[in-house]
Backbone bond lengths (Angstrom), bond angles and torsions (degrees), N, CA, C in turn:
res aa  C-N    CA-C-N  psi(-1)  N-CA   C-N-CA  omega(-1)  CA-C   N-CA-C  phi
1 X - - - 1.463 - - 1.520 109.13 -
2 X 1.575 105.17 140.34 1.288 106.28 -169.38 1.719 117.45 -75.99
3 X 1.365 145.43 167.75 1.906 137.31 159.06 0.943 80.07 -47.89
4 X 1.548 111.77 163.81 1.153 127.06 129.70 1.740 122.29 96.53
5 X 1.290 115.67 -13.77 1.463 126.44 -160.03 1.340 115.18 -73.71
6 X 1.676 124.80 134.30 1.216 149.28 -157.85 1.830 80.15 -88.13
7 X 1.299 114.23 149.96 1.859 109.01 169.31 1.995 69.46 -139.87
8 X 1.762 89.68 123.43 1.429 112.57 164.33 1.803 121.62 -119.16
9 X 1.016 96.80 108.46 1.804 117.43 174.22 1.093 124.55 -92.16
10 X 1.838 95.93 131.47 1.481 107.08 -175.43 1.161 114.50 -119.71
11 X 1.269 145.97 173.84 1.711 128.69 177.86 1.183 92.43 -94.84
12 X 0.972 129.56 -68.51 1.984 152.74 -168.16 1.584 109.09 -81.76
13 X 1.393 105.52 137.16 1.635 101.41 165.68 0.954 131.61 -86.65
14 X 1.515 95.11 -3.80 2.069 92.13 165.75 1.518 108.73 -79.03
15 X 1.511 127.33 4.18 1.658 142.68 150.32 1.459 101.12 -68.18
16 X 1.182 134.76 -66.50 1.040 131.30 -133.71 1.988 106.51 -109.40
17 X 1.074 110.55 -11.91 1.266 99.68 -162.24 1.807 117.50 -86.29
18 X 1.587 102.54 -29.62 1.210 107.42 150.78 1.556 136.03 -40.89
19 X 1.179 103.19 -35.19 1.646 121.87 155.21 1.434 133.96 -33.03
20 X 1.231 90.22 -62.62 1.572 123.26 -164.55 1.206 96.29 -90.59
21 X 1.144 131.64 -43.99 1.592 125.78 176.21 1.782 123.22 -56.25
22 X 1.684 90.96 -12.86 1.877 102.37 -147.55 1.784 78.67 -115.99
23 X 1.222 114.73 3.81 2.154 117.89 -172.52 1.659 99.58 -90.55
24 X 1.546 104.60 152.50 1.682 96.63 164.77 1.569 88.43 -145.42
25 X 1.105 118.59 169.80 1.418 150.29 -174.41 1.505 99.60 51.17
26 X 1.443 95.00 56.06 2.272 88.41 174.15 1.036 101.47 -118.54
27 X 1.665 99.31 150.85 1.356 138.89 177.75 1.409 108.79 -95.98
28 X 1.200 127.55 162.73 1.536 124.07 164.15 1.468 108.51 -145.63
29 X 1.323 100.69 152.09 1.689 120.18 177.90 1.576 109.97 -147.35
30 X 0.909 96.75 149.01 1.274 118.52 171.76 1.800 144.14 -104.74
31 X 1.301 106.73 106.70 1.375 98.05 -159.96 1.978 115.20 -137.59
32 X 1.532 92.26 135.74 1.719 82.20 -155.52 1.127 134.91 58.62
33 X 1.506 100.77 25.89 1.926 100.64 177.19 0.884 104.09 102.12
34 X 2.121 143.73 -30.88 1.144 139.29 -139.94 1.271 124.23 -109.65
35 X 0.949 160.66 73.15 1.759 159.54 -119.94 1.712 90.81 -83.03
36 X 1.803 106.26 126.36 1.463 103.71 -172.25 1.510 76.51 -123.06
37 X 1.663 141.58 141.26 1.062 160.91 -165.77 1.988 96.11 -125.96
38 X 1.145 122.46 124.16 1.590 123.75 173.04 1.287 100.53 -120.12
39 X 1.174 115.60 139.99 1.511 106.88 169.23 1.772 90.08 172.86
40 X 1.708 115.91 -158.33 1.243 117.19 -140.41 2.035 76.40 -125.24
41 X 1.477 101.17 134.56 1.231 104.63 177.08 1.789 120.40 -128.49
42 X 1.673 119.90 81.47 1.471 116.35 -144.58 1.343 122.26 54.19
43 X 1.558 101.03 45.49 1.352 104.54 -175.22 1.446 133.08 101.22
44 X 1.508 97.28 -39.37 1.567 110.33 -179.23 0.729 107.10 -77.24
45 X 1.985 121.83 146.85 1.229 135.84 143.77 1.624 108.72 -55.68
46 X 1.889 87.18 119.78 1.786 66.46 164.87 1.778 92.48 -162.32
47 X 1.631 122.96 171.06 1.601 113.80 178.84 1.953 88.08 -131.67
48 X 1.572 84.57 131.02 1.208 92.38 -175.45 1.469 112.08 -124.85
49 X 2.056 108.54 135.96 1.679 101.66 -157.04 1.794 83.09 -130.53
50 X 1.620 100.26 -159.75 1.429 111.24 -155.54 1.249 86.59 -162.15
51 X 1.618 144.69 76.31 1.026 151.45 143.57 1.276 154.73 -19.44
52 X 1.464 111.24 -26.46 1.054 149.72 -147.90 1.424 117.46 13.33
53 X 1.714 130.59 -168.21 0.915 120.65 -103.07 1.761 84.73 -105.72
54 X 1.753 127.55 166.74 1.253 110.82 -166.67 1.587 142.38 112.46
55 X 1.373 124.13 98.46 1.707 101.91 171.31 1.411 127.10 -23.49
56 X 0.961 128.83 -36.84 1.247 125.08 -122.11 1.283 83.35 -108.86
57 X 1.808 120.83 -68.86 1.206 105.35 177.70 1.735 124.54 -72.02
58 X 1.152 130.38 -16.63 1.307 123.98 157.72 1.884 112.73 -47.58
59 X 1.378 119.95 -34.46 1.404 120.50 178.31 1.382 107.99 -74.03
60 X 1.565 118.79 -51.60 1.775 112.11 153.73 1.559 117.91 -7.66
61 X 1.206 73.97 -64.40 2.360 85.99 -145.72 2.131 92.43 -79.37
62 X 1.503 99.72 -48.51 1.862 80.18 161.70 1.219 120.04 -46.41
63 X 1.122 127.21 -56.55 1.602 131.29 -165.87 2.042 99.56 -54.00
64 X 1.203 84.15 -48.18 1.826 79.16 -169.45 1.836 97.75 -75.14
65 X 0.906 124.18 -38.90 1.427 113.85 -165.62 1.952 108.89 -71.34
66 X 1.440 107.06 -14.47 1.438 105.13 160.39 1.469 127.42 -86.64
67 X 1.323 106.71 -43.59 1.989 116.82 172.18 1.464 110.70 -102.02
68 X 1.312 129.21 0.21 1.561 95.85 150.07 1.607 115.77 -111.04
69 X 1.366 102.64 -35.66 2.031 105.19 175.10 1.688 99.69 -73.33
70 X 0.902 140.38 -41.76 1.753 134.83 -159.76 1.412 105.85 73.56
71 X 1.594 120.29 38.05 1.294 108.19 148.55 1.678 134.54 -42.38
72 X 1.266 111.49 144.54 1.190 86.74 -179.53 1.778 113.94 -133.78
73 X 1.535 97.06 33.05 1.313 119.34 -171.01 1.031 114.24 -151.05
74 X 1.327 141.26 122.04 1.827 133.68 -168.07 1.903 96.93 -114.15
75 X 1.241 129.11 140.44 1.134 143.38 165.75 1.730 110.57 -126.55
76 X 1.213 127.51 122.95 1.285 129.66 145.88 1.643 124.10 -100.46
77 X 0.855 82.80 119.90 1.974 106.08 -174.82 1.459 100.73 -96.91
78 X 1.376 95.06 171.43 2.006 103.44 176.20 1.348 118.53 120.50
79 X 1.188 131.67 -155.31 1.338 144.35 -142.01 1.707 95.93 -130.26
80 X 1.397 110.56 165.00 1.420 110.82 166.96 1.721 107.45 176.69
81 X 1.419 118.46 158.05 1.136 125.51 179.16 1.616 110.42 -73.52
82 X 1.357 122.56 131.36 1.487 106.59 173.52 1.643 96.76 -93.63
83 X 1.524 103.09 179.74 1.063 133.49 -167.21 1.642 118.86 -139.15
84 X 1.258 113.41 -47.87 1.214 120.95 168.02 1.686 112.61 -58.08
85 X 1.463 114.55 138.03 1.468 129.90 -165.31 1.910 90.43 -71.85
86 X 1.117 119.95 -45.75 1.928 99.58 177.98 1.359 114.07 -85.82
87 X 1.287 131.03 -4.56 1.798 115.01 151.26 1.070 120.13 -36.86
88 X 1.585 119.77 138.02 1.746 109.73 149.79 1.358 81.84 -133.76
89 X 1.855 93.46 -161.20 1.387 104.87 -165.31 1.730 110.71 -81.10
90 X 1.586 112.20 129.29 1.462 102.02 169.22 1.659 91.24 120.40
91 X 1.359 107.61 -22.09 1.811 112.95 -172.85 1.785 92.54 -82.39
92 X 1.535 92.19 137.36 1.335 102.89 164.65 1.389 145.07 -107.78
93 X 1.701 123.99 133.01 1.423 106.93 -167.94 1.764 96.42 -114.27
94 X 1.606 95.07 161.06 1.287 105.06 -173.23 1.662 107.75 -125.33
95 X 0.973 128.63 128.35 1.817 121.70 -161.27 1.479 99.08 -91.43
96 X 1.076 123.41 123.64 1.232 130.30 141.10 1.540 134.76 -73.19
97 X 1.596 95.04 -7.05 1.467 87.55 162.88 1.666 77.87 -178.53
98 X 1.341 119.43 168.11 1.381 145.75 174.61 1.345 131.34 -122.85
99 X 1.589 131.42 125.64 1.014 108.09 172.04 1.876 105.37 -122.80
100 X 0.909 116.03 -165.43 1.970 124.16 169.01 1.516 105.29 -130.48
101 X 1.606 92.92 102.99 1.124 106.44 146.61 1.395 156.64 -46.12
102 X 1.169 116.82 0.56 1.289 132.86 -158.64 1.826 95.37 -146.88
103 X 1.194 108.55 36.81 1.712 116.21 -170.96 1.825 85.75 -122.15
104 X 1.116 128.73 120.03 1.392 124.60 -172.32 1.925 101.80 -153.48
105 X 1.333 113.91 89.05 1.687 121.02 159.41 1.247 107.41 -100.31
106 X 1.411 121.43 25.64 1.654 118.58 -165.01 1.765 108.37 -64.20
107 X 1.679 109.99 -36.24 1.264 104.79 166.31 1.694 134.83 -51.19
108 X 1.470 106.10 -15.48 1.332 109.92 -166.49 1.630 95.36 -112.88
109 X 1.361 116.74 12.74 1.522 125.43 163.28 1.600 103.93 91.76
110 X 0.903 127.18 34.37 1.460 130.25 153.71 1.186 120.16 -101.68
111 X 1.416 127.70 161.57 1.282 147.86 -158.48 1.428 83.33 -86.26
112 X 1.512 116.36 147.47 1.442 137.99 171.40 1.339 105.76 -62.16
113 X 1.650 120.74 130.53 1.505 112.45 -179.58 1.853 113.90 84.64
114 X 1.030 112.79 6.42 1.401 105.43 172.90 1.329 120.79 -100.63
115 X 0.931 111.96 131.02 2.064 137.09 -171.71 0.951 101.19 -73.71
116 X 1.838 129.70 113.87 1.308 132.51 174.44 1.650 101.37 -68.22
117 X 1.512 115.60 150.77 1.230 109.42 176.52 1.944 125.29 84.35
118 X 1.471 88.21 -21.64 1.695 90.31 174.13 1.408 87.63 -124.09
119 X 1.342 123.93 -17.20 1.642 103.90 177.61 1.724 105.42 54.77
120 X 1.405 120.33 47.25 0.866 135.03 156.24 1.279 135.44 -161.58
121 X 1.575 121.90 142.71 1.567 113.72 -179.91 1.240 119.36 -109.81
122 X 1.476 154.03 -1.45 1.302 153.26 110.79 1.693 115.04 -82.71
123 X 1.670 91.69 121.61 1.545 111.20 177.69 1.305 99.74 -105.29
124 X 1.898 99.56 128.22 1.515 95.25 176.27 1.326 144.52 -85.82
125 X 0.872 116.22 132.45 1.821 109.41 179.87 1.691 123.26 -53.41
126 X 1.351 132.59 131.06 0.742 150.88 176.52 2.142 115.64 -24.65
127 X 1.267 119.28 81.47 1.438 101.05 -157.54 1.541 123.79 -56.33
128 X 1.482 135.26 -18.60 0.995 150.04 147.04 1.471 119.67 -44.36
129 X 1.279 136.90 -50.03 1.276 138.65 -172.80 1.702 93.91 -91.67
130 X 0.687 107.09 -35.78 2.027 118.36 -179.83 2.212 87.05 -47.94
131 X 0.952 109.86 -84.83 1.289 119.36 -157.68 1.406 101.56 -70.23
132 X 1.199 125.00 -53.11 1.964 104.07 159.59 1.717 113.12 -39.41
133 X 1.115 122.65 -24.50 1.300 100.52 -168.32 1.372 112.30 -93.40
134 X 1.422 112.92 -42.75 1.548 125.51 149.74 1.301 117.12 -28.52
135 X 1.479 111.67 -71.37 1.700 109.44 153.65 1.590 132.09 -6.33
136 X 1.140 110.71 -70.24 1.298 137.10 -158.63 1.358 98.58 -95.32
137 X 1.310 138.18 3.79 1.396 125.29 -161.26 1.832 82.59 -136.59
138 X 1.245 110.01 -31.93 1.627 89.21 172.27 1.450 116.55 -86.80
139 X 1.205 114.40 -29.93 1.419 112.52 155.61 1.544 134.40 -30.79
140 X 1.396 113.32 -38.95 0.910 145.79 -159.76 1.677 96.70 -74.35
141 X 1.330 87.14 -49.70 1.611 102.06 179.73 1.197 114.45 129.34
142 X 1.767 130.95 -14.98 0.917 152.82 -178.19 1.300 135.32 -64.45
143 X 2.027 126.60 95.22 1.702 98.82 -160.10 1.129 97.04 -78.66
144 X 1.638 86.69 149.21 1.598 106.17 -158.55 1.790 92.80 -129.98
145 X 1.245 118.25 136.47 1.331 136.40 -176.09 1.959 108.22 -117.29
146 X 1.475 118.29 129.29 1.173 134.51 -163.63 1.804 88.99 -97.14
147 X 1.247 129.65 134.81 1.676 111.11 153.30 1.729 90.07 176.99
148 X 1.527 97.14 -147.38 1.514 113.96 175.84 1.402 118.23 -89.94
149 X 1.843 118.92 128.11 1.021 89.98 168.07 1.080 110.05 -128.54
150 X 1.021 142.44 136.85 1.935 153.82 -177.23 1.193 137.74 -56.76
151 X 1.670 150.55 123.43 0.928 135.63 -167.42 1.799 108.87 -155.84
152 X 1.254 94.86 129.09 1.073 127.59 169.37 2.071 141.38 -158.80
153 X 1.573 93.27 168.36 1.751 89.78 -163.31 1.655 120.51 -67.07
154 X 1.209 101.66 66.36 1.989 105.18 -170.93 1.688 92.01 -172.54
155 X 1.391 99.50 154.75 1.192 103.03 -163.39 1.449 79.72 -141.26
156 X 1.874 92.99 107.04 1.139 122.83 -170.42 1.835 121.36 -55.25
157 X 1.089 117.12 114.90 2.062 107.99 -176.62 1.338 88.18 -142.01
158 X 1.274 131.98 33.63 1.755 102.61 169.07 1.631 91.83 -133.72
159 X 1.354 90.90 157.94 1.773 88.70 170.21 1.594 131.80 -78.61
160 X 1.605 107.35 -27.48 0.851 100.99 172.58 2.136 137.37 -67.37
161 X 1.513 76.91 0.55 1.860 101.27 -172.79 1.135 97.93 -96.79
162 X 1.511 122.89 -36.31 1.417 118.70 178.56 1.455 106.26 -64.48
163 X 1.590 122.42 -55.54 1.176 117.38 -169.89 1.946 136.91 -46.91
164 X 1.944 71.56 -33.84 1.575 86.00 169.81 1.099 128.15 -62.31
165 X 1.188 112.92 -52.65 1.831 131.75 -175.96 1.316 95.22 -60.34
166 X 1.373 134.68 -23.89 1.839 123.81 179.71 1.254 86.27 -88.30
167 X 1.022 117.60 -44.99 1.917 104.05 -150.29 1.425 99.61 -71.93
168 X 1.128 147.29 -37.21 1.398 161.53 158.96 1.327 118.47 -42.70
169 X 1.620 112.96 -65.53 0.850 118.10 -160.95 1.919 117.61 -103.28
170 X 1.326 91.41 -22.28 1.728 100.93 -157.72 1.285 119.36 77.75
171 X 1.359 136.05 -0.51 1.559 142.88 -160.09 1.835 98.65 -47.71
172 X 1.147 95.47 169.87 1.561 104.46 177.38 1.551 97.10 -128.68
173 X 0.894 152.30 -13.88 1.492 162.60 -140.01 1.710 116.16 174.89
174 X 1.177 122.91 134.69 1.392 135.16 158.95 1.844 126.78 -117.56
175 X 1.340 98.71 141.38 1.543 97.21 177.56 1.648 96.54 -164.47
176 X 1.638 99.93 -151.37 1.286 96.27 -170.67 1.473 99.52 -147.71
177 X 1.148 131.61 54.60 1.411 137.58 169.58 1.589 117.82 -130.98
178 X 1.247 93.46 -48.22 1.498 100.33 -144.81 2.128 118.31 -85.27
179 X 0.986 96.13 -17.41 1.600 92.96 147.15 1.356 145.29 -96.64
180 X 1.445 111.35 -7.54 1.600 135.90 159.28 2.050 88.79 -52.24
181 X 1.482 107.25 -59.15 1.620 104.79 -173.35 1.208 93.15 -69.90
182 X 0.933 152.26 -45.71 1.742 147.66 -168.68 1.434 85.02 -49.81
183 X 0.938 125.90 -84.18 1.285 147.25 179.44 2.016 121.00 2.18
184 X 1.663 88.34 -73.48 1.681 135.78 174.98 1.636 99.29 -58.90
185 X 1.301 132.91 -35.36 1.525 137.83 -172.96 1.123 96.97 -98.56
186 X 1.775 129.03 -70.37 0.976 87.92 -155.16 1.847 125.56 -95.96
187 X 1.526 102.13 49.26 1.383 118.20 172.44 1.551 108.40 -88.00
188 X 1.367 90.12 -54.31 1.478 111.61 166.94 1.631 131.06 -48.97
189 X 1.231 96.83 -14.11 1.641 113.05 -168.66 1.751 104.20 70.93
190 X 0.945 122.73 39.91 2.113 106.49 -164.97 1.759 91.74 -120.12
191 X 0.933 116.00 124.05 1.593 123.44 168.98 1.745 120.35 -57.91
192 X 1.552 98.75 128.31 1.330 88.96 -159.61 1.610 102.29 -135.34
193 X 1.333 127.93 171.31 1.542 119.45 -151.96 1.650 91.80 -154.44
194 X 1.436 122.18 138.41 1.262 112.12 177.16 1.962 106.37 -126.30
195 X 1.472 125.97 102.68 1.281 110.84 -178.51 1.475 110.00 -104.58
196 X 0.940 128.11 145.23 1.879 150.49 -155.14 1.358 96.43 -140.39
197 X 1.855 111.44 125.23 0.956 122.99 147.81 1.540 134.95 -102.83
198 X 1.200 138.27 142.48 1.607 102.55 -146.63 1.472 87.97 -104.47
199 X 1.709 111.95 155.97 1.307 120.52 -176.56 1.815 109.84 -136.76
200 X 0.924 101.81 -6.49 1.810 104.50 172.65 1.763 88.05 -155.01
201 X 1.643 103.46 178.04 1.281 120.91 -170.99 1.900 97.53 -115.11
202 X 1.332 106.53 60.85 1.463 113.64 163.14 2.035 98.44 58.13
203 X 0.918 101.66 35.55 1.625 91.18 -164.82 1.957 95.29 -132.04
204 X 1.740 90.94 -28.69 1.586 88.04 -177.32 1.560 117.19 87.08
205 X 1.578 126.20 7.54 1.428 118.10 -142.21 2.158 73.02 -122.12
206 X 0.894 122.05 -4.22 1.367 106.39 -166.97 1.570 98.60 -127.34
207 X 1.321 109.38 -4.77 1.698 95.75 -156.90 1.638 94.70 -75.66
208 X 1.793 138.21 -65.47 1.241 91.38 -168.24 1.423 138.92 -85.88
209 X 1.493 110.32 32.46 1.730 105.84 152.07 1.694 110.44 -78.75
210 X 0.874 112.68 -56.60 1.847 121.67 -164.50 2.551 106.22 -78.82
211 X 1.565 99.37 -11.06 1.469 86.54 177.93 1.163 122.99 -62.44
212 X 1.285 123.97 -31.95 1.217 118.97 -179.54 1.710 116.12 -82.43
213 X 0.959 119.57 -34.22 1.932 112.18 -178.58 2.414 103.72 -71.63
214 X 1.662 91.65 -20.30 1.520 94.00 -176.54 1.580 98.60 -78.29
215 X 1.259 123.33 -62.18 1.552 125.80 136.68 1.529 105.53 34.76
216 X 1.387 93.36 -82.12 1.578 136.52 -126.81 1.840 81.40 -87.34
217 X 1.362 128.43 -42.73 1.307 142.09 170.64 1.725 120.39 -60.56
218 X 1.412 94.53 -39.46 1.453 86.09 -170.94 1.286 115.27 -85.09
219 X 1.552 112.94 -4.89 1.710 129.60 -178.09 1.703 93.70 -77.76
220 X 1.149 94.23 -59.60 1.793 102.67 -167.78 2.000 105.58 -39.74
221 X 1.453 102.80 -53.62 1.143 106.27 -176.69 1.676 127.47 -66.08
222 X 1.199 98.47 -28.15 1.405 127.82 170.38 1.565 118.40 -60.89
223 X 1.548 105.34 -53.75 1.320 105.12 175.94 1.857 103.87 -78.40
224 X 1.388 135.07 -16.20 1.167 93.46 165.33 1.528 112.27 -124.38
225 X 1.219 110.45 35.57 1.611 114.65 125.16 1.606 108.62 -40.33
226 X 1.479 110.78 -84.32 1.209 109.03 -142.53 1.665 111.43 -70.94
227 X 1.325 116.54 -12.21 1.477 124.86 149.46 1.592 104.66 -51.04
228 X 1.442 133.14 -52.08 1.464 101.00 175.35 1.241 126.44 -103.43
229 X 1.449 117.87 44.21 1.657 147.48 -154.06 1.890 77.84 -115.33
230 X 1.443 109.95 -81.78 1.744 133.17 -173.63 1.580 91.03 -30.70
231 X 1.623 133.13 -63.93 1.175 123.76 175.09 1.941 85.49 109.43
């Protein structure tokens, strides 16, 4: 394993495979079921996996991509429902911080969304990797929106679920990975970055016509992230 290596997670391999196609000098292993790919990505060190879909296993493949590769940088890439009224499909959001929606001790007098044990309900994103990615994603050409984005185990299609998660949360985007890794880092202490390309309007009614070309966005941005990751 290389210093220095970015470990970037996707749920789906129509996230991730563009990746792997665009890697040279990789190795692969396998761990917990999960295919972790290492190799050089525009230069970057980086190990790139495919998690699939879920907290739970997105917290898997973080956990291993910090204590067995020695990443020392977490990225979640991929697709996601927007939420915000000027998203469409292909627009990109970048989290500045994450929370899980579907995290609820409110009966026992906590704030909705708060993480036992971190004593917190938005974990922040890394501010350095936050604004490279923003960077690189407006470059791209892509309007790209900075904020919260939300995650939990349901894959949001009703409105009234959407409404909540704004009214609650403010989110700009929903899915189901990417604060489980918020999560997994920053336990770990490891800086972590979450970029969303949007592929339906939180409703679910568009995503599989438009997943794959949004897909197709979050690779683009991704790979030159890690061009200004290499330095």
């Amino acid at each position: 394993m290389q210093a220095n290596a970015l470990g970037v997670i996707g749920a789906m391999k129509i996230e991730t495979d563009g990746l792997r196609a665009a890697m040279t000098d990789t190795r692969e292993e396998t761990v917990s079921g999960i295919l972790f790919t290492a190799g050089l990505l525009e230069g970057c060190p980086v190990v790139v996996a495919t998690c699939g879909v879920g907290k739970v296993a997105a917290a898997l493949c973080a956990e291993a991509m910090i204590l067995r590769f020695g990443v020392t940088a977490l990225l979640n890439t991929g697709v996601a429902g927007g939420l915000h009224p000027s998203l469409k499909v292909c627009d990109v959001v970048v989290a500045d911080s994450v929370v899980q929606h579907d995290m609820d001790t409110s009966p026992l007098g906590d704030p909705v969304g708060l993480i036992s044990g971190l004593n917190l309900v938005r974990i922040p994103a890394d501010e350095k990797m936050r604004d490279l990615l923003a960077k690189a994603a407006r470059e791209s050409g892509a309007n790209t929106l900075v904020g919260t984005v939300a995650s939990g185990d349901q894959f949001v299609a009703d409105k009234a679920v959407k409404d909540r998660i704004v009214s609650q949360f403010s989110a700009l985007a929903c899915e189901m990975e990417g604060a489980a890794i918020g999560q997994v880092a920053y336990t770990n202490g490891v800086p972590f970055a979450v970029l969303r390309s949007i592929s339906d309007g939180g409703d679910g009614m568009e995503f599989s016509e438009f997943v794959g070309i949004a897909a197709k966005r979050s690779v683009a941005v991704t790979r030159a992230f890690a061009r200004e990751m290499r330095g």
